[in-house]
VOLOTI-164523 format. One line per 2 residues: number of its first residue (from 1); their letters; for each residue x negated, z negated, y of N, C-alpha, C, O. Coordinates in steps of 0.05 Angstrom, whole numbers, always signed. Layout:
// residues N
NUM	A	X/Z/Y/X/Z/Y/X/Z/Y/X/Z/Y  ... $
***
This chain:
// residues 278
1	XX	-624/+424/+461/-648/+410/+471/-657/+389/+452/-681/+385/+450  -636/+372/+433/-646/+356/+418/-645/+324/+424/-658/+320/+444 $
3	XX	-638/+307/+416/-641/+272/+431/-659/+273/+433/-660/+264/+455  -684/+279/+427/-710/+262/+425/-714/+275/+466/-722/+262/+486 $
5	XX	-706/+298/+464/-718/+307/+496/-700/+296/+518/-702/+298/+542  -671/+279/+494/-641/+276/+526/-654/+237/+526/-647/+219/+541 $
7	XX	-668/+235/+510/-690/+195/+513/-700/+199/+534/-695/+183/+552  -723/+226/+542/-737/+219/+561/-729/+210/+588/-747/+200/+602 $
9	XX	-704/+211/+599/-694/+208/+624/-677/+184/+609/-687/+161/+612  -656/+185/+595/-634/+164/+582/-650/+144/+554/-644/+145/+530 $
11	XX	-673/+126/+569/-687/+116/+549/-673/+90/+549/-690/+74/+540  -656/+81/+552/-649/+55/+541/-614/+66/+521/-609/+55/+500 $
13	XX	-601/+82/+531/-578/+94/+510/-600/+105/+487/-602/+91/+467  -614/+124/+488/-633/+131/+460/-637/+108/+442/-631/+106/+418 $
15	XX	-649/+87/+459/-654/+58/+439/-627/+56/+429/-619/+70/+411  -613/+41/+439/-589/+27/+429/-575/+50/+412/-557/+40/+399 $
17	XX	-575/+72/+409/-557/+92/+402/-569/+90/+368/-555/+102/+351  -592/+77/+359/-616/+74/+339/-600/+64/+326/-600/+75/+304 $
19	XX	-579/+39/+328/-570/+23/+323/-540/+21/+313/-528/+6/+297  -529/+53/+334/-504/+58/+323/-485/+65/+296/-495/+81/+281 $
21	XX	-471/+59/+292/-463/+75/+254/-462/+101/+264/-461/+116/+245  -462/+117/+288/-464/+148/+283/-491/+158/+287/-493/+181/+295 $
23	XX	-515/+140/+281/-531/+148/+282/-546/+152/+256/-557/+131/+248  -548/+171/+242/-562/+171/+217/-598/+179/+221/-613/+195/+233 $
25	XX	-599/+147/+196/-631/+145/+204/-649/+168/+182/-673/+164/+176  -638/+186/+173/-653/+201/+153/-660/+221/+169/-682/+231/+164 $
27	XX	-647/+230/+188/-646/+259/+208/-636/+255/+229/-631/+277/+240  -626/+225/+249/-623/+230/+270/-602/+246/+282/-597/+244/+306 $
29	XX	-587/+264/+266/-565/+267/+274/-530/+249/+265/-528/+230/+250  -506/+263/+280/-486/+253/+270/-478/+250/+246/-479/+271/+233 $
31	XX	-469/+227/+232/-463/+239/+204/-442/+253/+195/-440/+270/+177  -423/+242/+212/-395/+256/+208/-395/+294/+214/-374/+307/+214 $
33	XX	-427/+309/+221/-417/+332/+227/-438/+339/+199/-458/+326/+194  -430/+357/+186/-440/+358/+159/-471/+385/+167/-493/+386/+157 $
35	XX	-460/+399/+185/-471/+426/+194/-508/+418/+203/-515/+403/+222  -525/+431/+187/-552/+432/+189/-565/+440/+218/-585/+432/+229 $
37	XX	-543/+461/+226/-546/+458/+262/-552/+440/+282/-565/+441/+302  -535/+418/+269/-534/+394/+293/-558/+372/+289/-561/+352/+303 $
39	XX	-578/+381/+264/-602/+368/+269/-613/+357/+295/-616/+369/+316  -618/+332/+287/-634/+323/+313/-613/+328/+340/-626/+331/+361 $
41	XX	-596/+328/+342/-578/+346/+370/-551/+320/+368/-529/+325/+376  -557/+299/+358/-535/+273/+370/-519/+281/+385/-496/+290/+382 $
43	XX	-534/+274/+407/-518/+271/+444/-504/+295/+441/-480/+293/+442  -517/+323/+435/-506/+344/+442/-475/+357/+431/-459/+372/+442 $
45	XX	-478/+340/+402/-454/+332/+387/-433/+323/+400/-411/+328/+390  -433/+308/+428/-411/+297/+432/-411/+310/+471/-391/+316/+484 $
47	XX	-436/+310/+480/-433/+312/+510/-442/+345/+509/-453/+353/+529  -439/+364/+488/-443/+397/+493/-468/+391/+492/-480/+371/+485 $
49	XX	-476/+418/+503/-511/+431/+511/-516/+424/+533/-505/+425/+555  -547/+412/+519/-561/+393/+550/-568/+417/+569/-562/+413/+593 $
51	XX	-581/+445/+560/-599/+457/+582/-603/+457/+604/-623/+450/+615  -573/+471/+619/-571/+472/+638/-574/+449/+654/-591/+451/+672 $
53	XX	-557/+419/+651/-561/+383/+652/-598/+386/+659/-611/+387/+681  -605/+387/+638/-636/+377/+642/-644/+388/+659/-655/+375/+677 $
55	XX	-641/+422/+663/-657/+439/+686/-656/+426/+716/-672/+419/+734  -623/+426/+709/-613/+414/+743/-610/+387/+746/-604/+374/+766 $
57	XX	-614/+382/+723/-605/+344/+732/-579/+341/+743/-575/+318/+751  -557/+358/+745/-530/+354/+750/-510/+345/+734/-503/+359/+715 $
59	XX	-497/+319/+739/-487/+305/+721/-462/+317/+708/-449/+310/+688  -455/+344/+729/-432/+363/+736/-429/+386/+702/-410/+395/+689 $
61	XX	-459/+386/+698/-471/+412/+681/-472/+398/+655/-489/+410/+642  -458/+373/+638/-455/+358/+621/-432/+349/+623/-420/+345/+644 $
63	XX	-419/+344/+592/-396/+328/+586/-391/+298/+591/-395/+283/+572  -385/+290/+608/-393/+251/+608/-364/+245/+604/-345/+258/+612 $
65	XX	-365/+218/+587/-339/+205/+583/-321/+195/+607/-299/+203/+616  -341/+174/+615/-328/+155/+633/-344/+165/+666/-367/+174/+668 $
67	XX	-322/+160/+690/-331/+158/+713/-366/+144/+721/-371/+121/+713  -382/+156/+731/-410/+147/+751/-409/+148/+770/-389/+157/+781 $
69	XX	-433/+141/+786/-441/+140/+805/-441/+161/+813/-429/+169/+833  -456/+177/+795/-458/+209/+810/-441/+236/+804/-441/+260/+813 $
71	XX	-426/+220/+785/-395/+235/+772/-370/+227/+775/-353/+233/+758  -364/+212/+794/-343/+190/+796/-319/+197/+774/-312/+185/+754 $
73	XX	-311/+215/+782/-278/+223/+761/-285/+233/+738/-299/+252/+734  -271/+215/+720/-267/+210/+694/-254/+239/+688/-235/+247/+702 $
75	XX	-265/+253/+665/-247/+268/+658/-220/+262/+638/-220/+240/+626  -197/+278/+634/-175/+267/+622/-172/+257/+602/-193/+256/+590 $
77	XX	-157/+249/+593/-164/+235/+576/-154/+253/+550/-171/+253/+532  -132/+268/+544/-130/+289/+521/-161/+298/+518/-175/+300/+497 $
79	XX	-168/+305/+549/-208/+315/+536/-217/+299/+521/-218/+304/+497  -225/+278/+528/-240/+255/+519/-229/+258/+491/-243/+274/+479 $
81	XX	-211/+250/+475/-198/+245/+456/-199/+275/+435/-199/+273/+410  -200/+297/+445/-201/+326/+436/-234/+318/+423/-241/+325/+400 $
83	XX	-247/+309/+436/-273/+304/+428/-281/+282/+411/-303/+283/+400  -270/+268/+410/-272/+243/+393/-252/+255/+358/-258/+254/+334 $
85	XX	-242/+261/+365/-223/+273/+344/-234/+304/+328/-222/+313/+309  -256/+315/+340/-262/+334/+322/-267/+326/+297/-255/+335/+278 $
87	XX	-285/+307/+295/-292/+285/+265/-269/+263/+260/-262/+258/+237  -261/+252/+278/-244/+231/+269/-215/+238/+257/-205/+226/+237 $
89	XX	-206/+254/+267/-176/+272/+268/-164/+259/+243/-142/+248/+241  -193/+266/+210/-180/+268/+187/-185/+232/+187/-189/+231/+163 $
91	XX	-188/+214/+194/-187/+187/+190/-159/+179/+184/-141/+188/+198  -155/+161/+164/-131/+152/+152/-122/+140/+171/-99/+146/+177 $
93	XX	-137/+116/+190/-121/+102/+213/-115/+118/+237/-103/+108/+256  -123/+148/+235/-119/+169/+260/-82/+187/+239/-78/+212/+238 $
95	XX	-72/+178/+232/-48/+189/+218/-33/+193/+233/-25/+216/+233  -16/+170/+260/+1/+170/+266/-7/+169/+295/+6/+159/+313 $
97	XX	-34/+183/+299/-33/+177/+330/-22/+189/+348/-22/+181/+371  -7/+220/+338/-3/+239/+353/+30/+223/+371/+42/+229/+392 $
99	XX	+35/+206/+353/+65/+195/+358/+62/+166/+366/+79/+150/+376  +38/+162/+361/+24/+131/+380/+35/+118/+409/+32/+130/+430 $
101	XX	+41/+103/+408/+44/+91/+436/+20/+97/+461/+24/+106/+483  -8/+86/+446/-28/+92/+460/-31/+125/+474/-38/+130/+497 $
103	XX	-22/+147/+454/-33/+168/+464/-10/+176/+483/-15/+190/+503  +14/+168/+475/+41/+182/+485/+49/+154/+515/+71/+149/+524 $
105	XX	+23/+143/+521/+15/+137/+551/-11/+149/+573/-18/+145/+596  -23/+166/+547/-55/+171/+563/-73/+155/+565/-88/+153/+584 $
107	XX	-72/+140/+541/-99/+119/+537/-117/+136/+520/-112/+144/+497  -143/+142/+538/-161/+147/+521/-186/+127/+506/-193/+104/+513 $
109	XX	-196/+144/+484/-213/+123/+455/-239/+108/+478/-256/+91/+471  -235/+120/+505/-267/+106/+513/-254/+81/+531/-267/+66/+546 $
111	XX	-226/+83/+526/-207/+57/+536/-212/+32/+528/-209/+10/+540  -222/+41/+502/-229/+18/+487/-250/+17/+473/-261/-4/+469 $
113	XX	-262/+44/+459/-289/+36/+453/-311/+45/+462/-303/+62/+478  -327/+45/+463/-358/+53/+478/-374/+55/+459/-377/+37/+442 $
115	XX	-392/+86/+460/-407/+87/+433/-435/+80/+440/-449/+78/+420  -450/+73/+471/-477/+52/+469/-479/+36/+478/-502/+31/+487 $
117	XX	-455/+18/+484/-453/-11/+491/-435/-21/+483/-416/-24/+499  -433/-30/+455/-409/-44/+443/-422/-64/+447/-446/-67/+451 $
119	XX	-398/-83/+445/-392/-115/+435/-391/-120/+405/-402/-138/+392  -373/-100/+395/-380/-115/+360/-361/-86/+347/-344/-75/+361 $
121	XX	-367/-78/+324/-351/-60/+309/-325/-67/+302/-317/-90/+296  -310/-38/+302/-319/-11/+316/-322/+1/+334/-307/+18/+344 $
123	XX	-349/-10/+342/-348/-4/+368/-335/-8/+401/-339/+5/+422  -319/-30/+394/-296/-37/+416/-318/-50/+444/-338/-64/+440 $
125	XX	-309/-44/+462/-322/-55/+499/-322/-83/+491/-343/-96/+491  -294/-97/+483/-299/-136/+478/-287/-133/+460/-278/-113/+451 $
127	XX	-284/-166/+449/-273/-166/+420/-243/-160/+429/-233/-163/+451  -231/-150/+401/-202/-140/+399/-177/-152/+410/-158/-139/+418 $
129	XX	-178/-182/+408/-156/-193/+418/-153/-196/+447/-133/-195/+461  -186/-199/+457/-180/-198/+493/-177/-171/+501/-167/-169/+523 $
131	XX	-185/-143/+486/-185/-121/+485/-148/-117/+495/-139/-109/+516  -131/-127/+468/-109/-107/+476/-92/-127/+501/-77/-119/+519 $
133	XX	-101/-155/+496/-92/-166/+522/-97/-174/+550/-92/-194/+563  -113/-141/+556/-124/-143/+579/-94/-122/+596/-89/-118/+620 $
135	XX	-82/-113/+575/-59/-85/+584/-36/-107/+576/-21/-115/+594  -33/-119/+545/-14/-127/+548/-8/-158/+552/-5/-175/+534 $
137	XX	-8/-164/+587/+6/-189/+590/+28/-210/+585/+29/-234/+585  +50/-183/+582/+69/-204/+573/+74/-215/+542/+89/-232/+532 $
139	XX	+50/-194/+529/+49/-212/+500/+31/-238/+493/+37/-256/+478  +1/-233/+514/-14/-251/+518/+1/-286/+534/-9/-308/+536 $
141	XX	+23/-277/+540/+39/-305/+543/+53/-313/+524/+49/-337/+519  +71/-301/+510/+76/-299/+488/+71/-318/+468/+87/-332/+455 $
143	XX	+40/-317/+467/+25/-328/+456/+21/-363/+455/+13/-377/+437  +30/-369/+483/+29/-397/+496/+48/-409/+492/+52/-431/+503 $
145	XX	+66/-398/+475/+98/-418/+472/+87/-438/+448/+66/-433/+437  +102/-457/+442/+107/-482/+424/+104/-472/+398/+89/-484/+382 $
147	XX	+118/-448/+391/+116/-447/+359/+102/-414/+365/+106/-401/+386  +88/-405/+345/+76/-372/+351/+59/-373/+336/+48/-394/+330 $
149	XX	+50/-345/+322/+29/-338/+294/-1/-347/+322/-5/-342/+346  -15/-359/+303/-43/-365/+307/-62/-359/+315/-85/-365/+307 $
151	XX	-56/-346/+332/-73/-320/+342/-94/-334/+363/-117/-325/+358  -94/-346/+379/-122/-359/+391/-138/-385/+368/-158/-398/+374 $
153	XX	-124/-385/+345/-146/-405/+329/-160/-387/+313/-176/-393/+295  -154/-358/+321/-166/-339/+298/-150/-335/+263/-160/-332/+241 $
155	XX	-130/-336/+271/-115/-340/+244/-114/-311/+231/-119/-302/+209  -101/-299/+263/-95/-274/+258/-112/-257/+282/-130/-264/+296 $
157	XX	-99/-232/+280/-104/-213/+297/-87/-195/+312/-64/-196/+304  -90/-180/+329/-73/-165/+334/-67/-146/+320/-43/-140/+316 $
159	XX	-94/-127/+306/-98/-101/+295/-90/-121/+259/-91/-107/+240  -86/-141/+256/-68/-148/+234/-48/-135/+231/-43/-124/+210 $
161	XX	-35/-135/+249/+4/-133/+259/+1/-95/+263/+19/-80/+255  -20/-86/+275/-2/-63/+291/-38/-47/+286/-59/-59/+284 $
163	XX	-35/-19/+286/-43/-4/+288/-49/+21/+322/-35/+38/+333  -72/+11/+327/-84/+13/+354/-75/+41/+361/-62/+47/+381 $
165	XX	-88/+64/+334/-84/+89/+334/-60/+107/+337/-59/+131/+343  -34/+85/+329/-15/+95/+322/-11/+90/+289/-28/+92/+271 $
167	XX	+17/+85/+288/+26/+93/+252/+57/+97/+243/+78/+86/+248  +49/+116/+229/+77/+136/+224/+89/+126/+194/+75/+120/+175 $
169	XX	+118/+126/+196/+129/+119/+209/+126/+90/+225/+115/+71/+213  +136/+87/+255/+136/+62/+266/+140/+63/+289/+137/+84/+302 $
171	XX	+150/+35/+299/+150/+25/+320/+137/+1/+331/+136/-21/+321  +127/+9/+352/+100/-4/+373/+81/-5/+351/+68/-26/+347 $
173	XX	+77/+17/+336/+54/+23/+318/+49/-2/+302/+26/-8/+299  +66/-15/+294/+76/-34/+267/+56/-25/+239/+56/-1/+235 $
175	XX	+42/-39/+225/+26/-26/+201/+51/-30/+182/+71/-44/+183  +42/-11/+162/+60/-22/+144/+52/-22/+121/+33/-8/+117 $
177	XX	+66/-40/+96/+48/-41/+69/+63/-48/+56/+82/-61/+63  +54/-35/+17/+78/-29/+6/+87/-22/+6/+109/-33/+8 $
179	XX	+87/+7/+4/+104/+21/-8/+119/+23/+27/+144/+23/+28  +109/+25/+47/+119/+29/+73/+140/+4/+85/+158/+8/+101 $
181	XX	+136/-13/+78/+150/-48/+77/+144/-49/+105/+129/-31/+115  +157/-70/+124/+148/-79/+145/+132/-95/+134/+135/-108/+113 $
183	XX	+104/-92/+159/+74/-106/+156/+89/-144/+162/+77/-166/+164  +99/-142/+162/+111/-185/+158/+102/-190/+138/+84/-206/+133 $
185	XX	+121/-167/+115/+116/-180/+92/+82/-181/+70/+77/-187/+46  +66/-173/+93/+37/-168/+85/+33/-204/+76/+27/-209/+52 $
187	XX	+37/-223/+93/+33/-249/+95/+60/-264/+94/+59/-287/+100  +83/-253/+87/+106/-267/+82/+125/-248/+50/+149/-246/+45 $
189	XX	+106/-241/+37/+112/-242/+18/+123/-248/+1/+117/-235/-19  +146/-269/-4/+167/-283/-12/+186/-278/-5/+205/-289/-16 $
191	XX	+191/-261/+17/+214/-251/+34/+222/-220/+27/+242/-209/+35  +201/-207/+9/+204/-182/+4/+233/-181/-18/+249/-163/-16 $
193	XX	+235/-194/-31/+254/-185/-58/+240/-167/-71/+215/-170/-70  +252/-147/-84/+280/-147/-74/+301/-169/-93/+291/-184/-110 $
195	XX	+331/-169/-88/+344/-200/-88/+364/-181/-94/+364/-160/-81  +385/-186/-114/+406/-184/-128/+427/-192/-100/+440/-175/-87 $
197	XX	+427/-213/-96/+443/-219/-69/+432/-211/-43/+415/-227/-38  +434/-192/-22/+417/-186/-6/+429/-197/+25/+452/-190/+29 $
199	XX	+422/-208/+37/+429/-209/+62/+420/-187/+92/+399/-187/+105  +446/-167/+97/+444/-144/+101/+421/-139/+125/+404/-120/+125 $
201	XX	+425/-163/+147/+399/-153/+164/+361/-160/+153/+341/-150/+164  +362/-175/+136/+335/-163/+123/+338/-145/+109/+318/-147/+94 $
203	XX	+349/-127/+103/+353/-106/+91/+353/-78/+106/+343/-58/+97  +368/-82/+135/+370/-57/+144/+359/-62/+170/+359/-43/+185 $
205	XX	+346/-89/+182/+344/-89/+209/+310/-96/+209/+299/-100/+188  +296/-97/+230/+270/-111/+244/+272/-139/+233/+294/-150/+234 $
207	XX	+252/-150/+224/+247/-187/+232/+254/-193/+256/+267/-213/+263  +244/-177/+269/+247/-190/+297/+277/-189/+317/+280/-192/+341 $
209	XX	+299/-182/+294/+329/-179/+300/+337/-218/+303/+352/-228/+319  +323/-232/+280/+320/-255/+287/+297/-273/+297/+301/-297/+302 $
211	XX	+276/-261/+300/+252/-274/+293/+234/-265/+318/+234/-241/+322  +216/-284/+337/+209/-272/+363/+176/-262/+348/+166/-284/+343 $
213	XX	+163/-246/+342/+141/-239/+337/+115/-254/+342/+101/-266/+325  +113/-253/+369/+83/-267/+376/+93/-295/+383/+81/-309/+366 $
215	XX	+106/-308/+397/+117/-325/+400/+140/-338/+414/+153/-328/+432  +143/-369/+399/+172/-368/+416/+182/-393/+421/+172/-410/+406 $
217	XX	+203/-404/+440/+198/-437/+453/+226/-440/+427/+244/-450/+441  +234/-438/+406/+248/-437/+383/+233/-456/+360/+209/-450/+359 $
219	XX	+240/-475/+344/+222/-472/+315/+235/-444/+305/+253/-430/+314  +210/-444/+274/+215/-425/+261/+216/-396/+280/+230/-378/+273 $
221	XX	+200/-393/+304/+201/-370/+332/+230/-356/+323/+230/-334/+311  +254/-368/+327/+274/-361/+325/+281/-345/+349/+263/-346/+366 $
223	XX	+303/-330/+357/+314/-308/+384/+316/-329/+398/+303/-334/+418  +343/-352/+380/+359/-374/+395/+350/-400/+390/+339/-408/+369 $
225	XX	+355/-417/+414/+359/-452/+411/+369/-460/+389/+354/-471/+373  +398/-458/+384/+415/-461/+369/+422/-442/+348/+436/-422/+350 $
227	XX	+404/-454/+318/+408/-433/+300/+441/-433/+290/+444/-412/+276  +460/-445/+292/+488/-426/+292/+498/-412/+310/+522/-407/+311 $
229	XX	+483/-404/+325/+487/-384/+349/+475/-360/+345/+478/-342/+362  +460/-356/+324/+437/-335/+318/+456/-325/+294/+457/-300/+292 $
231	XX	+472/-340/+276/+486/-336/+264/+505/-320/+262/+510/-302/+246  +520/-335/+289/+542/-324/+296/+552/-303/+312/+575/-296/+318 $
233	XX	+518/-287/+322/+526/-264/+333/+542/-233/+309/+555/-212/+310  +529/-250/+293/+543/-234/+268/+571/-236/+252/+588/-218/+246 $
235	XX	+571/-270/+247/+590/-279/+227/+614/-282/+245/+626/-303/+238  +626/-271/+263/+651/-278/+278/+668/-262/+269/+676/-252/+290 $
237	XX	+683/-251/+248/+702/-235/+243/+714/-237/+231/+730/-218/+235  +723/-253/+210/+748/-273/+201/+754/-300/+205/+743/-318/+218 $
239	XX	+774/-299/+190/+782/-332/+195/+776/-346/+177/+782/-370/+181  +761/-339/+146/+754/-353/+138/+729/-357/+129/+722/-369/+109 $
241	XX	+712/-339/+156/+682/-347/+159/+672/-360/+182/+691/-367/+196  +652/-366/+192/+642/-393/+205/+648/-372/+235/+645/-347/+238 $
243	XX	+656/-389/+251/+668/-373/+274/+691/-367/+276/+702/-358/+296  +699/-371/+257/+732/-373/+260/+747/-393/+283/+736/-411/+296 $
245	XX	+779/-382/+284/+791/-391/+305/+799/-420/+288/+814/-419/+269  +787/-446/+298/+806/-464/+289/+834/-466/+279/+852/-455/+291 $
247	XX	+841/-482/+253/+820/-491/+239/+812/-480/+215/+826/-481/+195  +787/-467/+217/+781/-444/+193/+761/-469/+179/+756/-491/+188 $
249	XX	+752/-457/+154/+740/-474/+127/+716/-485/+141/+706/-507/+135  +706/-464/+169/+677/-469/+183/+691/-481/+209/+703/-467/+225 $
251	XX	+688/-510/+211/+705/-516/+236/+685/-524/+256/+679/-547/+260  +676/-506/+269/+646/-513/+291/+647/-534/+312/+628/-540/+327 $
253	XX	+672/-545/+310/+672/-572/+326/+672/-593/+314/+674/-615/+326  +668/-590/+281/+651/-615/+268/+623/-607/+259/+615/-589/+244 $
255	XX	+607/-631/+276/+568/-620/+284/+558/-618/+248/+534/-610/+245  +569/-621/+230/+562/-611/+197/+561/-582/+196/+546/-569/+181 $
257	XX	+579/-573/+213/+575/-533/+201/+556/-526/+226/+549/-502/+229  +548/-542/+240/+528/-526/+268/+502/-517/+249/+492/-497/+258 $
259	XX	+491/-526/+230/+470/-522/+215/+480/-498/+195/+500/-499/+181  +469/-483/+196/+480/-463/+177/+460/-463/+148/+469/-463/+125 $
261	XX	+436/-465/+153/+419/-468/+124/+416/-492/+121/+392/-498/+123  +431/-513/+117/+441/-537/+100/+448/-527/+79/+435/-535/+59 $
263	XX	+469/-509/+73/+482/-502/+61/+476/-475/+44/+479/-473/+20  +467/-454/+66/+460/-428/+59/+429/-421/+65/+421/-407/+83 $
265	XX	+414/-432/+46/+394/-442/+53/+371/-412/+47/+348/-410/+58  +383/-391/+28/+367/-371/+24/+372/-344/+46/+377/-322/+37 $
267	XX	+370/-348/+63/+381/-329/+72/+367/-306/+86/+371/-301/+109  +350/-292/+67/+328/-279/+63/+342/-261/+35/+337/-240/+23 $
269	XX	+352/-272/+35/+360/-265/-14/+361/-283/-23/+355/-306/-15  +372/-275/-48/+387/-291/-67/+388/-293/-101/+410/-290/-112 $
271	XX	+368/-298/-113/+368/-284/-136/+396/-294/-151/+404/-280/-170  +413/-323/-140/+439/-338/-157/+465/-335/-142/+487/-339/-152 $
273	XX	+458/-327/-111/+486/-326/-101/+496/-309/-75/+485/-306/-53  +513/-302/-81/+533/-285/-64/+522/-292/-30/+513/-278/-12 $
275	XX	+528/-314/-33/+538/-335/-8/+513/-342/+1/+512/-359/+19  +489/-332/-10/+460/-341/+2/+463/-377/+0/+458/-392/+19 $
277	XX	+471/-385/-25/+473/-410/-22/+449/-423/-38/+435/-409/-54  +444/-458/-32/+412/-458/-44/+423/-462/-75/+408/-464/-93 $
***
């Protein structure tokens, strides 16, 4: 049928749709579909063939994203997403979605974005940070502890940290950079090494084996209160390392060894010592 004939009834989506990045102003159609077919045929690109729709005016006889008035139930959401993904599929941020958190719950793309009534690109319903913490609450508190990355002064973001789409390899869709690095070291960079002396859990574990992510009632958003306790879930296995049975070299009932980076101050790496010493 063509957009210019699906305006005459849907004349305020036609306007705003003028506006969209999938609207190309040379021809009016999608750009992402390369095919000379889909001239002029937008809408039809994404909601099928109007004909039958227009004849009957049945909202039934068209593809619609989201629940109406006169269509209440939403169709599923693998649909929705089957359709968004004909063009998007080969998108570099669409890599890891098949293994995504989002998809491997049944969140579909109109979950979050809307293609003729955005708030701001790409395309998202509100901006991004009230976006993912409208689902996730217990991170949006998170947020409210004493020490925590910057995220209501605008420092950061969420889609900083983590990939909406999914990303492979990962967990809770973690970005990653470098050479497949955990995304930390995007903005903590000094922490990467690599270090001649290595200290084994930055090496083989999460940041967040010590470190609370979004935030945490800790300095430094540490797990624990007491950083020789964060320590010592590790170092307890001889006698002549800190945790030892009295009286070992680390005698924890004099308050000098309760500080552990007084002493061992790199403990990230080491380019001078064994002992992560400064």
């Amino acid at each position: 049928m063509g957009s210019e004939y699906c305006r005459i009834c849907h004349e305020e989506i036609g306007g705003t749709f003028r506006r969209n990045p999938h609207f190309s102003v040379d021809d009016g159609r999608i750009k992402t579909v390369p095919s000379r077919e889909w001239k002029n045929r937008g809408c039809e690109s994404c909601h099928g063939p109007g004909k039958t729709h227009s004849e009957a005016g049945e909202a039934k006889d068209i593809f619609f994203f989201g629940g109406s008035v006169r269509n209440p139930v939403a169709p599923p959401a693998d649909r929705v997403n089957a359709v968004c993904l004909q063009c998007h599929a080969g998108d570099a941020t669409h890599a890891g979605r098949l293994s995504g958190s989002h998809t491997r719950n049944q969140l579909s793309c109109t979950g979050c974005h809307t293609v003729h009534q955005f708030v701001r690109r790409p395309l998202l319903r509100v901006e991004s940070n009230a976006l993912c913490q409208q689902c996730h609450l217990n991170v949006k508190a998170e947020f409210n502890r004493p020490y925590r990355h910057k995220l209501s002064e605008g420092a950061v973001e969420c889609v900083d940290c983590h990939n909406p789409h999914g990303e492979t390899p990962g967990r809770a869709d973690l970005r990653r950079v470098s050479a497949n690095d955990s995304g930390c070291l995007k903005c903590h960079s000094d922490k990467r090494g690599p270090f001649p002396f290595e200290h084994a859990p930055v090496r083989l574990s999460a940041c967040s084996s010590c470190h609370e992510p979004h935030g945490s009632a800790n300095p430094r958003m540490l797990t624990r209160p007491d950083q020789s306790r964060l320590c010592l879930e590790c170092h307890t296995t001889t006698l002549t390392r800190a945790g030892g049975t009295p009286p070992a070299f680390h005698d924890l009932r004099s308050a000098r060894f309760r500080n552990c980076t007084i002493c061992h101050s790199r403990i990230h790496g080491s380019f001078v010592s064994r002992d992560l010493l400064r």
